[in-house]
N, C-alpha and C positions, 0 to 999 in steps of 0.2 A: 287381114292385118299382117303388116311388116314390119320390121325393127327399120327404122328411119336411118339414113345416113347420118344424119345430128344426134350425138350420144344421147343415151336416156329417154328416145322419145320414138314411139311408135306411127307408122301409119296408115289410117283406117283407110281401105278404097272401095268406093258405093260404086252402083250403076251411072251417079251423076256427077261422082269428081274424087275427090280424097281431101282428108285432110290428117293434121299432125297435131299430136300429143303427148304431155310426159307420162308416160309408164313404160314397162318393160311386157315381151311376150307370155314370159310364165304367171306373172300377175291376172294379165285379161284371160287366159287361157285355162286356170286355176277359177275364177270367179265366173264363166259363162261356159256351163257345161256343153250346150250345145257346140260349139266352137270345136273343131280337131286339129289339132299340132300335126303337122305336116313335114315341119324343117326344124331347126333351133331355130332360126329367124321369120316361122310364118305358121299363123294359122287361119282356118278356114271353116269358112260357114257352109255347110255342105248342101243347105238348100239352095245357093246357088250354084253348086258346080252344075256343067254341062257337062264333060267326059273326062275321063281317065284316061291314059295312055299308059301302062306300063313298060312299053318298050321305051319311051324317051323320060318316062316315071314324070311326066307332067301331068297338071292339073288343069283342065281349060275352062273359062269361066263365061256365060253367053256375051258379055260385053267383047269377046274374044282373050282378054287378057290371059296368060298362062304363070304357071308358076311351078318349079321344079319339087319336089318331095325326096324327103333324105330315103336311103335304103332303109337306117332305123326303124322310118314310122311307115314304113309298107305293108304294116299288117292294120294298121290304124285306118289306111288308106284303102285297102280289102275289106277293113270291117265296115267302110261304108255300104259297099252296093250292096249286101243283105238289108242295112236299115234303110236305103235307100235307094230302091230298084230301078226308079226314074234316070238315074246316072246312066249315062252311054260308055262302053268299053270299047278304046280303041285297040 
């Protein structure tokens, strides 16, 4: 999930397309604990990621898409691969 280019509205992206809604990131991110805040503008369901890269601090996703993570939430992004070993470190 991203903060949408159209104020007020977020959007969700699946394996099979995306779409757009009004709320804000701290709202969804606050109500689906599963979810980890990654940026101020993204968060992420960690049973899809495919790898980390810390040198470029992306997040690669198997559809390929990537997404950048703030310095902030790098320990957010560290506390995954303990709960989730399956993640690839680049």
């Amino acid at each position: 999930l991203e903060n949408s280019p159209t104020q007020h509205k977020v959007t969700l992206i699946t394996e099979t397309g995306s779409a757009e809604f009004r709320s804000n990131i701290s709202k969804i991110s606050d109500e689906n604990d599963f979810l980890v805040k990654v940026s101020q503008s993204c968060v992420v369901n960690p049973n899809n990621i495919n790898s980390i890269d810390f040198s470029k601090k992306t997040i690669t996703f198997p559809n390929g898409d990537e997404v950048i993570f703030a310095r902030s939430c790098r320990k957010n992004v560290k506390d995954l691969l303990s709960k989730y070993p399956e993640i690839n470190v680049k």
